[in-house]
C-alpha positions as CSV (number, residue, x, y, z in Angstrom):
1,X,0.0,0.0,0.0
2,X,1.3,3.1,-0.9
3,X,0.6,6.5,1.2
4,X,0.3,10.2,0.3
5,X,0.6,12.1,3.3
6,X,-1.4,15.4,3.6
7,X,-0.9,18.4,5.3
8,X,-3.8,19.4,8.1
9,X,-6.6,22.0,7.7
10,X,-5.4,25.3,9.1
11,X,-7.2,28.6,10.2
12,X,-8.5,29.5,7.1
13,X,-10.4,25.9,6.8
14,X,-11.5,25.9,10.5
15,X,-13.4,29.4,9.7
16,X,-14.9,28.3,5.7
17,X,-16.1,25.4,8.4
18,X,-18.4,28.0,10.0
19,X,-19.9,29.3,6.5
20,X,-20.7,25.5,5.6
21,X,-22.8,25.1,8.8
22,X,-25.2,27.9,7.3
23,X,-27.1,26.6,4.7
24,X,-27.0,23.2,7.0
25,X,-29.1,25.8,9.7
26,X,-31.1,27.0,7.7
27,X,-32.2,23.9,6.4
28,X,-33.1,22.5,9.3
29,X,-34.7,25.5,10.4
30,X,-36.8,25.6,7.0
31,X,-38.0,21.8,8.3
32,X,-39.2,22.2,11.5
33,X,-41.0,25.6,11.3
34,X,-43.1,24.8,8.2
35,X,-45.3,22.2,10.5
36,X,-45.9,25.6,13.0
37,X,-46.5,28.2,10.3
38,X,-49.2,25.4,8.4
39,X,-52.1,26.2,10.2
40,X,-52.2,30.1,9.9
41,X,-51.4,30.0,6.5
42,X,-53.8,27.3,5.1
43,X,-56.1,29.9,6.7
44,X,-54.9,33.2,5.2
45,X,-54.3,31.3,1.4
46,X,-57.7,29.0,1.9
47,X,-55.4,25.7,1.6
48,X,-57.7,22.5,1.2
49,X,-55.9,19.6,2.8
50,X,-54.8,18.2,-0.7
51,X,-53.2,21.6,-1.1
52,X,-51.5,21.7,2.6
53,X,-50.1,18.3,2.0
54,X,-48.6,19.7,-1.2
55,X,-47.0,22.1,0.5
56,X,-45.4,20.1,3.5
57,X,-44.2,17.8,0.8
58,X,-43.1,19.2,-2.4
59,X,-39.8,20.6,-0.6
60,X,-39.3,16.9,0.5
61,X,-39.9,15.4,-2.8
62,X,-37.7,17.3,-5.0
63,X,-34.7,17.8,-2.4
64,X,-35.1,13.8,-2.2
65,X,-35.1,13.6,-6.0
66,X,-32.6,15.9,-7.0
67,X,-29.6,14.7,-4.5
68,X,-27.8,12.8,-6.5
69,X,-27.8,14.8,-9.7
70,X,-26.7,18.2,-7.8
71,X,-24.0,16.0,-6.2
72,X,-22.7,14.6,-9.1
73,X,-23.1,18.1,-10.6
74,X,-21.1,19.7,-8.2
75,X,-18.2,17.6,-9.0
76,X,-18.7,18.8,-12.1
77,X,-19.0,22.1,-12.5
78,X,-17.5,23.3,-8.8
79,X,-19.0,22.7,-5.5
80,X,-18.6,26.2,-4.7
81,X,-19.6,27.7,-7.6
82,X,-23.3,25.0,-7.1
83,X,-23.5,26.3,-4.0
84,X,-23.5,29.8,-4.3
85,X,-26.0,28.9,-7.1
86,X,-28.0,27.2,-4.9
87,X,-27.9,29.7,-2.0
88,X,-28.8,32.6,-4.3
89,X,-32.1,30.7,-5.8
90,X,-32.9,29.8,-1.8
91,X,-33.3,33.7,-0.9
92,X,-34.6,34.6,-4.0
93,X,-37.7,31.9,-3.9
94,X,-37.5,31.8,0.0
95,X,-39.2,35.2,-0.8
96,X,-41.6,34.3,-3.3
97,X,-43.1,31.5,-0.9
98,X,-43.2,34.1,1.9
99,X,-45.6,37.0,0.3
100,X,-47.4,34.1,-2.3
101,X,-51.1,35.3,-2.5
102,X,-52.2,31.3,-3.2
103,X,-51.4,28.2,-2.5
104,X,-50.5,26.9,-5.8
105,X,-47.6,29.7,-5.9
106,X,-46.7,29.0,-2.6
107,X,-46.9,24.9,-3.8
108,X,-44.3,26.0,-6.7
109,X,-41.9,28.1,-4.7
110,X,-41.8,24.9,-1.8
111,X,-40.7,22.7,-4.8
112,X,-38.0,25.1,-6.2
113,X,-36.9,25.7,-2.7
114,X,-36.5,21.4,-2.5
115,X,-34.8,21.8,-5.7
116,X,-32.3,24.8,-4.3
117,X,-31.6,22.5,-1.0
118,X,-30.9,19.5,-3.4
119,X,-27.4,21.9,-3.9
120,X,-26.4,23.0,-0.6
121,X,-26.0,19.6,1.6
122,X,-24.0,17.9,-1.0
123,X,-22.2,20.8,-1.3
124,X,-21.1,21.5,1.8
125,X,-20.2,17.7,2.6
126,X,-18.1,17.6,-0.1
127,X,-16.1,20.8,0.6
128,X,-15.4,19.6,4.1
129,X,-14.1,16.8,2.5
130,X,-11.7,19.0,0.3
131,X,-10.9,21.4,3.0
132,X,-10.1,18.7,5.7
133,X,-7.9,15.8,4.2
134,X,-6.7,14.5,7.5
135,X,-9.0,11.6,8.8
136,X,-9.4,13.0,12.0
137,X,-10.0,16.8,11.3
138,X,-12.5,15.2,8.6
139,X,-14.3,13.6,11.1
140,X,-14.6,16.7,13.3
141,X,-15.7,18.7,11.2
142,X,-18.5,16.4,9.8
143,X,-19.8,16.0,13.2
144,X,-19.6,19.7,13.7
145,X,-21.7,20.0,10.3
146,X,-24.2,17.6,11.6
147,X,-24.3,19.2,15.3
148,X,-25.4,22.3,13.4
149,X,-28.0,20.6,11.8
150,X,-29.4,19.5,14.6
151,X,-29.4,22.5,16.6
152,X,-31.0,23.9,13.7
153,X,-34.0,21.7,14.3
154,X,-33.9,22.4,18.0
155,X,-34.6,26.2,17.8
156,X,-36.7,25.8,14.9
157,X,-40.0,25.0,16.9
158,X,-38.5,27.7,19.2
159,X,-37.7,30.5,17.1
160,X,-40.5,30.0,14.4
161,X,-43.0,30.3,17.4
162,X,-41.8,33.8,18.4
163,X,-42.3,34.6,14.7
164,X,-45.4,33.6,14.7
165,X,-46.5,35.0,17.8
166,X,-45.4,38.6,16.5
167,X,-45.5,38.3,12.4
168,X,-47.5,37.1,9.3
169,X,-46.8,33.0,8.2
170,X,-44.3,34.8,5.7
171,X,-42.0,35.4,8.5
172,X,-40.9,32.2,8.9
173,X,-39.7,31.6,5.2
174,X,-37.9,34.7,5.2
175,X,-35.6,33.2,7.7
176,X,-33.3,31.7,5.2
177,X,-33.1,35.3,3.0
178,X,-29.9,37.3,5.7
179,X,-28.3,33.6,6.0
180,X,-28.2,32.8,2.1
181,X,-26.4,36.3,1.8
182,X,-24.0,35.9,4.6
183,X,-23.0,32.8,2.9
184,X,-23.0,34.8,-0.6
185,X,-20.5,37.6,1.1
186,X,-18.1,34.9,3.2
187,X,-17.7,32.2,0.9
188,X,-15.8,33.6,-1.9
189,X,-13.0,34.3,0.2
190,X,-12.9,31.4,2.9
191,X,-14.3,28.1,0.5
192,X,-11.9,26.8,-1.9
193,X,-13.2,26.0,-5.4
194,X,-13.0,22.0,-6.4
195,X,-13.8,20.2,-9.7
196,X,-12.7,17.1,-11.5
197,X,-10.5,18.1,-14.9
198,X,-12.0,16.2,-17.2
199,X,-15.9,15.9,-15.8
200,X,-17.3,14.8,-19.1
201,X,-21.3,16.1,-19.6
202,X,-23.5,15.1,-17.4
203,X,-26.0,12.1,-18.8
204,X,-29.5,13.6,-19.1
205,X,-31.2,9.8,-19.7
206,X,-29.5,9.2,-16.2
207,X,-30.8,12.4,-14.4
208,X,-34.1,11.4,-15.7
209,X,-33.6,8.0,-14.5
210,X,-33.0,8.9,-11.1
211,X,-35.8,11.1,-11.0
212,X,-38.1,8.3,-12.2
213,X,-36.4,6.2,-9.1
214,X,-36.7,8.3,-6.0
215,X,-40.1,10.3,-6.7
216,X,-42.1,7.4,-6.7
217,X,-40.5,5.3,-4.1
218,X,-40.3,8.3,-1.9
219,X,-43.9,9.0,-2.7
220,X,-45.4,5.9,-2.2
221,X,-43.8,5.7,1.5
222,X,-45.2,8.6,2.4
223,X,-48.6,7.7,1.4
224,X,-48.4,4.2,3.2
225,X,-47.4,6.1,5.9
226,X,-50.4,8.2,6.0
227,X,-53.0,6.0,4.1
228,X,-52.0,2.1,5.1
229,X,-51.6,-0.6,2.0
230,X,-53.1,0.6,-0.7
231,X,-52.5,0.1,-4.7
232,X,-51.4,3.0,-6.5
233,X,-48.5,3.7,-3.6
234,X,-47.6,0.0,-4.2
235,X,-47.4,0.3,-7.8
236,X,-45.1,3.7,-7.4
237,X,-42.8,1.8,-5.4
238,X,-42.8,-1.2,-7.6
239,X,-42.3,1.2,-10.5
240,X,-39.5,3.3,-8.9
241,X,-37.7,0.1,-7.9
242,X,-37.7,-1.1,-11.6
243,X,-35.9,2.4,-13.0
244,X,-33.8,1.9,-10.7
245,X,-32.5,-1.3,-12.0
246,X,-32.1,0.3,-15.5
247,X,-30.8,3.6,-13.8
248,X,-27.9,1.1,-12.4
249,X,-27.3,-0.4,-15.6
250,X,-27.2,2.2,-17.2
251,X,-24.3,3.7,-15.0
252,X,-22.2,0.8,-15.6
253,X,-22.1,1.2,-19.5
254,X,-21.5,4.5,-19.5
255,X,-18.0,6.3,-19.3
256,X,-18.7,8.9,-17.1
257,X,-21.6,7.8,-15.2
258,X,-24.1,10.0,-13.1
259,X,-23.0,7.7,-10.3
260,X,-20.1,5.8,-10.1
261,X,-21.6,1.9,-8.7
262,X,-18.4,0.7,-8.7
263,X,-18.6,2.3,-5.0
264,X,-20.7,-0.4,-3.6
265,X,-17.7,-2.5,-4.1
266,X,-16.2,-1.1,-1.4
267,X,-17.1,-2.4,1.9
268,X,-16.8,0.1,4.0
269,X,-19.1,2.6,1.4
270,X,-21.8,0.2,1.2
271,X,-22.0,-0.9,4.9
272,X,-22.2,2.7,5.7
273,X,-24.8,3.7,3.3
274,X,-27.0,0.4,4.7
275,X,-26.2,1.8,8.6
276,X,-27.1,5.2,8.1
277,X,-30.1,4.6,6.1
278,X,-31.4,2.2,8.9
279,X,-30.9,4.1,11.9
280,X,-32.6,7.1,9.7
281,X,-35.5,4.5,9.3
282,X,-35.5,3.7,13.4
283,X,-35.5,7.4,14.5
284,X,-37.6,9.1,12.0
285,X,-40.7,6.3,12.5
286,X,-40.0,6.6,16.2
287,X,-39.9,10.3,16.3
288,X,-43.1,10.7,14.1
289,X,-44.8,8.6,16.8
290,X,-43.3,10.4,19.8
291,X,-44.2,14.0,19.0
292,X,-47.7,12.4,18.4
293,X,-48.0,11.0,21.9
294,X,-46.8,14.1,23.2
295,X,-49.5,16.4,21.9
296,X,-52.4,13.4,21.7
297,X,-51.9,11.7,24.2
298,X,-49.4,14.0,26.9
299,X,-51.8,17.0,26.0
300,X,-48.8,19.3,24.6
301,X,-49.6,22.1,22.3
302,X,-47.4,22.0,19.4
303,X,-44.5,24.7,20.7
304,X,-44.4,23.2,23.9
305,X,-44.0,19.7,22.5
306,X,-41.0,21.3,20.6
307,X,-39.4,23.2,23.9
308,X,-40.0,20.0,25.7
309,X,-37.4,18.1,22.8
310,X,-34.8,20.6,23.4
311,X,-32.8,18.9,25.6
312,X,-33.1,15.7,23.3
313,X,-31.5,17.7,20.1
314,X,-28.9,19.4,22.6
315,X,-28.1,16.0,23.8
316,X,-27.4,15.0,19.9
317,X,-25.3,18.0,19.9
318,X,-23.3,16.9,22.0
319,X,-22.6,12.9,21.4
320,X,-21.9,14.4,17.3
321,X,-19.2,16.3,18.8
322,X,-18.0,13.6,21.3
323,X,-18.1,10.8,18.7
324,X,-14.6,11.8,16.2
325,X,-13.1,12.8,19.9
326,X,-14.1,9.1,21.0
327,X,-13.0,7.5,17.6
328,X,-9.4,8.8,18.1
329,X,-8.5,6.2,20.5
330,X,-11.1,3.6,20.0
331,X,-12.1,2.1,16.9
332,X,-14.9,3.9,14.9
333,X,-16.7,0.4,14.6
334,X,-16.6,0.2,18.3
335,X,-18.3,3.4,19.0
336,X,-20.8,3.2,16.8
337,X,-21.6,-0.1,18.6
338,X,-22.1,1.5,21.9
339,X,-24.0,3.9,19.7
340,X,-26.2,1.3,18.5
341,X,-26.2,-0.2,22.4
342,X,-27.8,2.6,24.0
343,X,-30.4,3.5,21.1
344,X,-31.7,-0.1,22.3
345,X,-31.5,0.9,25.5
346,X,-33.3,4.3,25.2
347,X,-35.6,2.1,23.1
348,X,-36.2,-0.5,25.6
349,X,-37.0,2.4,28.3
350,X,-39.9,3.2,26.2
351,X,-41.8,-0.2,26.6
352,X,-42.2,0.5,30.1
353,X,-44.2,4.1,29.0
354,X,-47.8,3.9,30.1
355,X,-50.6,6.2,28.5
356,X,-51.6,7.9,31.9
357,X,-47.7,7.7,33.3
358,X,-45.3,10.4,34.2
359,X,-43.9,12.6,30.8
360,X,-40.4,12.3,32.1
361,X,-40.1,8.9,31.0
362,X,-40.9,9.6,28.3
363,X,-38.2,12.3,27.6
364,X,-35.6,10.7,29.5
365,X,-36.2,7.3,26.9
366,X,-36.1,9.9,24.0
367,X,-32.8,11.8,25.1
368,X,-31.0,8.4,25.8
369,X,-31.9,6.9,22.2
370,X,-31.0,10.0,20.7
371,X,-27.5,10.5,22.4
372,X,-26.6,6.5,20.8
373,X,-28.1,7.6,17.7
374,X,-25.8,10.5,17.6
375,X,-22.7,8.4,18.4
376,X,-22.3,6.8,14.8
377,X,-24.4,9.8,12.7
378,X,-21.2,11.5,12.3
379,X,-18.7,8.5,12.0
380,X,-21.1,7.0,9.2
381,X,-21.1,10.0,7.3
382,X,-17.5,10.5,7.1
383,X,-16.8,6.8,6.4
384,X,-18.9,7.2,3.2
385,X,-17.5,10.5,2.0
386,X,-13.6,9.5,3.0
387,X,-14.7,5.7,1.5
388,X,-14.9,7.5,-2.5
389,X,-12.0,9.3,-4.6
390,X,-11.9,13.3,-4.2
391,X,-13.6,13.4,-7.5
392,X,-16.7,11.9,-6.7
393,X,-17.2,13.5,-3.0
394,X,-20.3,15.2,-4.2
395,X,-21.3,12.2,-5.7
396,X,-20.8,10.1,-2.3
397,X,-22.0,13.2,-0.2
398,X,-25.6,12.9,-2.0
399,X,-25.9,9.4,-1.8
400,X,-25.4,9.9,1.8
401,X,-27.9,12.2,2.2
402,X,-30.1,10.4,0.1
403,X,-29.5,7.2,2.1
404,X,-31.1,9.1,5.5
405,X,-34.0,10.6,3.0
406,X,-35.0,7.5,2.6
407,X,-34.2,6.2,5.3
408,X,-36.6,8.6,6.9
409,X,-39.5,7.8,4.6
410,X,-39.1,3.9,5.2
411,X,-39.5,4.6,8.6
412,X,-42.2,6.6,9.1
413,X,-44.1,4.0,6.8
414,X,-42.8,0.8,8.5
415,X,-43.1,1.7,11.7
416,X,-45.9,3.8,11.3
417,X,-47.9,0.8,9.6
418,X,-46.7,-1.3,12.9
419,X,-48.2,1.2,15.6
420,X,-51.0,1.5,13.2
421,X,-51.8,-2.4,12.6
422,X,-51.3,-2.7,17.0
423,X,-53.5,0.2,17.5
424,X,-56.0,-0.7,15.6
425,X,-56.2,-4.0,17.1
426,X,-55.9,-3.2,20.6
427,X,-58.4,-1.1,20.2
428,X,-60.8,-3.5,18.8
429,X,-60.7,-4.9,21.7
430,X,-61.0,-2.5,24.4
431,X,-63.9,-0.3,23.0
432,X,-66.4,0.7,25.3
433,X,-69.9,-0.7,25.0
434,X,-72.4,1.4,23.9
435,X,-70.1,3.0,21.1
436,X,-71.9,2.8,17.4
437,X,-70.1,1.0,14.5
438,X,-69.7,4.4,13.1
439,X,-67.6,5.7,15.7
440,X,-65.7,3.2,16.3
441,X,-64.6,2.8,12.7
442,X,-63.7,6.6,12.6
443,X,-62.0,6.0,16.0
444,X,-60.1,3.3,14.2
445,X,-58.4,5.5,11.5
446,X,-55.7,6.8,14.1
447,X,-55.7,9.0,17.6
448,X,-56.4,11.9,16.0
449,X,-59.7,10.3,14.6
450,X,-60.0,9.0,18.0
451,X,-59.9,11.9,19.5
452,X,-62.6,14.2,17.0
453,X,-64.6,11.3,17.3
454,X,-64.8,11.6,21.5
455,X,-65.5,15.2,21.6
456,X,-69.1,14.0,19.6
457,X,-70.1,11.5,21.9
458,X,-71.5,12.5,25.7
459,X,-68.9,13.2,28.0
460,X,-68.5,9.3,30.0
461,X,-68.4,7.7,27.2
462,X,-65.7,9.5,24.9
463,X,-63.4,9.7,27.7
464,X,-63.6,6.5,27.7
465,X,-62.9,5.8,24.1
466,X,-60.3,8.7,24.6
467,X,-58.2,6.6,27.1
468,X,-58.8,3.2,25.5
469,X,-57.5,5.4,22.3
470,X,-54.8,6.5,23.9
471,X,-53.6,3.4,25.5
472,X,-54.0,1.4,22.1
473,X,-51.6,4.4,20.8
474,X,-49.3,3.9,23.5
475,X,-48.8,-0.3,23.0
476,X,-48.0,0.8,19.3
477,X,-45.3,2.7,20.5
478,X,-44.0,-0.1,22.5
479,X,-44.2,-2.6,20.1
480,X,-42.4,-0.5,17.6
481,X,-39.8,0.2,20.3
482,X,-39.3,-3.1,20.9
483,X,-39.0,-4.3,17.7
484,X,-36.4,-1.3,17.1
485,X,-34.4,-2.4,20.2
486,X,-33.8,-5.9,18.3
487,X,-32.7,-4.0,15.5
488,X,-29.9,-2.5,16.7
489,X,-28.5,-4.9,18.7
490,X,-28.2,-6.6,15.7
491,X,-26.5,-3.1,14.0
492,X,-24.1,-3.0,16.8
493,X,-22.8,-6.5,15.7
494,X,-22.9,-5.7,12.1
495,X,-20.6,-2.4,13.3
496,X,-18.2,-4.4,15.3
497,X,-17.7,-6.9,12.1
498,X,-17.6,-4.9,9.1
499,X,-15.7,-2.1,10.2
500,X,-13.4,-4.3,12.1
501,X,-10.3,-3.1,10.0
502,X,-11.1,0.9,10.6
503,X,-8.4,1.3,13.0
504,X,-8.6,4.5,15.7
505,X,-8.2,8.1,14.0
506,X,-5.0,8.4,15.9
507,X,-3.2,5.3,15.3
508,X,0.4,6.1,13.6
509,X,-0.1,6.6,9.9
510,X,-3.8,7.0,9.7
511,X,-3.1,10.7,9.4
512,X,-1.6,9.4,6.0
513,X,-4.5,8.9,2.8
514,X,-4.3,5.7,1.9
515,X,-4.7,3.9,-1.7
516,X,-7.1,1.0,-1.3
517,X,-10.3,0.3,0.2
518,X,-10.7,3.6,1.0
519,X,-11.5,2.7,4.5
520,X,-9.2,5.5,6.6
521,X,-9.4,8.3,3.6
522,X,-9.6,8.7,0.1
523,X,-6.6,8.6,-2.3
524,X,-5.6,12.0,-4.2
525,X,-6.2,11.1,-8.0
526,X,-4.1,12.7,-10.3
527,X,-7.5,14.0,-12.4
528,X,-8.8,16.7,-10.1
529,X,-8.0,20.5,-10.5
530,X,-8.8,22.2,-6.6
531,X,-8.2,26.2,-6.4
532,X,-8.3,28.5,-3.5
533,X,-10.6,30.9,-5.1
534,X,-8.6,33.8,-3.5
C-alpha cells in the first residue's frame, strides 16, 4: 500500500467550516417551522388539505429527487460555484413563498426551494471533504456539520413560534433570506473552489432515470405512511424500484456515469450507506410517533412539544461532537456499537411508557436513544465520504444524504404501519360498550380520529374511548420500540464486524491517505484540478 501524506486543515479551513454550517441551519430550520407556520397559512391562502399536504411535501420530494444529480453536478462544474447557485435561488424563492397570495404559488416556490436544498447539503459535505484531508480533522468537522444541523431543528420550533406570535406565516420563510447572503459575502473568500479536470457532460437519460427512481419510491412511503396498504403507492414503489435497476445499468455502460456503482464494491461505502439509512428508518418512524403522543396523548400544544425536545436535540449535539473525539482512541466500529447499544437501551426504556404515566419517562427514553443515535451519525457519514475518490465527494456526499431521506420515509411508513396495525387491534378490543359502529370505525383510523370522534359522543363515554384510544396508541409505541431495540442490537454486531479493519483516528499513519479500500481516507487522484478561489 502506498501512502500520500497530507498536510492538516489550518485557520483559514477551521473558519470556511463556520460558513458550511449555514445553509446546513437553515435547512433544518426551513423543516421544522413549516409544521408551526401550516395552520395560519392554510387559513390566510384557503389551503384544502390536498393543497396543505402539497406544501409540506413538495420541498421533501424534489430535495429527495434531486440529490444525487446536484451532487454529481457539483463535481462537475465546482462545488462552490453550485452552491453559491443554490444559495442565491434559496433567498430569491424563500421570498416568493413568503408573500405568495395562493397556495398553488406558494406549492411552486416549496418545490423550487426542495430543488435549491438539493445543492447545498452535498455541497457542503463535499467541501469539508476538500478542506479537511486528514482523517481525524475530517471527522470533526463532519460532526460539527451535523451538530449544526441538529441545533438547527432544536430552535426551529422555538424560534419559528416567536415569529409567529409577532409576524404574518411569511416570517418564517424569510428566515433563510440574511443567512443565504451571509454565505453569498463569506464564501468567496474562505471556500476553496474543487472540480474534476475532465468531468465529461452530465448524462441527461441518467438524471431522468434517477428522477423516475426516487419520486415514486419516496412517494409511495409517504402515502403508506399516511393511508396504510393501498395500490397505486404500491405500484409507485414497484415502478420506482424497476428504474432503478435500468438507472444502475445504465451507469455501468457509460463512461462517465451519473453515479459511479463501482462504489458499492467497497465495503466500507456500502455498509455505511445500509447503517445510516437504517438508523434514519428507526429514528424518524420513532420520532413521528413520539411528537404524536406528546401532543395526543401527553396533552402538549405543538411549541411546547418542541421546547419540551430541546434537551433531546442538545443531547445529539453533543454525542456528534463527542463521537470523532471518542474515535481517536477507540475504533470507529466500536463506538458506533455503543452507539447502536444505547439506542436499544433508550428504546427498551420506552416499553415501560404507560398512556396515563409520568412525561419524564418519556423524555428521559427519548434523550438516551437519541445520544446513541448520535454516536455513529457523524462516523457514518464520514466513512462514506472518505470511502470515494476526491472526484466523486459530491457524488458520495448525496448518496449519503439520500440514504437518511429514505431512510426517513421507510421509517415513518414501517413503523408507522406497525403502531398502526397494533392500535387498531388493541383497540378493537378494548372499545367501550355502547359505542356505534360508526364511531368506532372513525376512531379506528388513528388518535387523531379517536380523538374528533370523542368530543361528539356524551362526555362518560368519549373519555372512555379517549383513554382506551390512547392506551392502544401507546402499545404501538412499545411494540415498535421493541421491535427497534432488536434492530440494533443486531446493527451493533454488524458495526463491530464490518468495520473491524477501521483502525482508531489516531493510530500512527492513519493521518496518512491511503490507496485501497478507501477505509481510513480517500486517495488524491491525479485527475482533479482544486483552487483556492482567493
Amino acid at each position: 500500500m502506498t501512502e500520500t501524506t497530507t498536510a492538516g486543515a489550518g485557520r483559514r479551513e477551521w473558519i470556511g467550516l463556520a460558513v458550511l454550517a449555514l445553509p446546513t441551519l437553515l435547512l433544518a430550520l426551513d423543516l421544522s417551522v413549516l409544521y408551526l407556520a401550516l395552520p395560519s397559512l392554510s387559513t390566510d391562502l384557503g389551503a384544502d388539505s390536498t393543497e396543505q399536504l402539497w406544501i409540506t411535501d413538495a420541498y421533501g420530494f424534489l430535495i429527495a429527487g434531486f440529490l444525487v444529480t446536484m451532487g454529481t453536478l457539483g463535481d462537475r462544474v465546482g462545488r462552490r460555484r453550485l452552491l453559491l447557485i443554490g444559495a442565491t435561488a434559496f433567498a430569491v424563492v424563500s421570498v416568493v413563498a413568503a408573500y405568495a397570495p395562493n397556495p398553488e404559488l406558494l406549492i411552486a416556490a416549496r418545490a423550487l426551494l426542495g430543488v435549491a436544498g438539493a445543492t447545498l447539503m452535498p455541497s457542503t459535505l463535499a467541501l469539508i471533504s476538500t478542506m479537511f484531508r486528514v482523517p481525524a480533522q475530517r471527522a470533526v468537522a463532519v460532526g460539527v456539520w451535523m451538530s449544526c444541523f441538529m441545533g438547527g431543528m432544536a430552535v426551529g420550533p422555538v424560534i419559528g413560534g416567536v415569529l409567529l406570535e409577532h409576524f404574518w406565516w411569511g416570517s418564517a420563510f424569510l428566515l433563510g433570506v440574511p443567512v443565504m447572503v451571509l454565505l453569498l459575502v463569506t464564501a468567496p473568500a474562505l471556500l476553496p473552489e474543487h472540480r474534476a479536470s475532465s468531468p465529461g457532460r452530465p448524462d441527461l437519460v441518467s438524471v431522468a432515470l434517477s428522477l423516475v427512481t426516487i419520486l415514486p419510491v419516496v412517494y409511495g412511503l409517504k402515502e403508506l405512511a399516511r393511508h396504510g396498504w393501498r395500490g397505486l403507492p404500491v405500484l409507485a414503489i414497484v415502478a420506482g424500484v424497476a428504474s432503478g435497476a435500468l438507472f444502475v445499468r445504465r451507469q455501468r455502460r457509460l463512461a462517465d456515469p451519473l453515479i459511479d456503482v463501482r462504489l458499492f464494491a467497497r465495503r466500507t461505502f456500502t455498509a455505511a450507506l445500509v447503517l445510516f439509512l437504517l438508523n434514519g428508518l428507526l429514528m424518524g418512524g420513532t420520532f413521528l410517533l413520539l411528537s404524536q403522543w406528546l401532543q395526543l396523548v401527553g396533552g402538549l400544544s405543538p411549541l411546547r412539544a418542541g421546547l419540551v425536545l430541546v434537551p433531546q436535540a442538545l443531547a445529539m449535539i453533543a454525542a456528534t461532537t463527542l463521537a470523532p473525539l471518542l474515535a481517536r482512541r477507540i475504533r470507529p466500529g466500536h463506538v458506533m456499537a455503543v452507539g447502536q447499544v444505547v439506542t436499544a437501551a433508550g428504546f427498551l426504556l420506552l416499553t415501560g411508557v404507560d398512556s396515563g404515566g409520568p412525561l419524564l419517562l418519556v423524555l428521559v427514553a427519548f434523550v438516551v436513544a437519541s445520544v446513541g443515535i448520535a454516536l455513529p451519525s457523524a462516523l457514518v457519514t464520514d466513512l462514506i465520504v472518505g470511502s470515494a475518490p476526491p472526484e466523486r465527494a459530491g457524488s458520495a456526499a448525496s448518496m449519503s444524504e439520500t440514504s437518511g431521506e429514505l431512510g426517513i420515509a421507510l421509517g415513518v411508513a414501517t413503523l408507522g404501519s406497525l403502531a398502526a396495525a397494533v392500535y387498531r387491534d388493541e383497540l378493537g378490543r378494548t372499545l367501550p360498550a355502547g359505542v356505534t359502529a360508526e364511531a368506532a370505525e372513525g376512531a379506528r383510523d388513528g388518535l387523531a380520529a379517536a380523538t374528533t370522534v370523542a368530543g361528539d359522543l356524551p362526555a362518560g363515554l368519549g373519555a372512555e374511548l379517549l383513554a382506551a384510544a390512547r392506551a392502544a396508541y401507546t402499545s404501538g409505541l412499545e411494540v415498535t420500540a421493541t421491535a427497534g431495540a432488536v434492530l440494533l442490537l443486531g446493527l451493533a454486531v454488524v458495526a463491530v464486524v464490518v468495520f473491524r479493519s477501521v483502525p482508531p483516528y489516531a493510530t500512527p499513519g492513519h493521518d496518512a491517505v491511503p490507496v485501497g479500500d478507501g477505509a481510513s481516507g480517500p486517495a488524491v487522484p491525479e485527475t482533479t484540478e482544486s483552487t483556492t478561489g482567493r
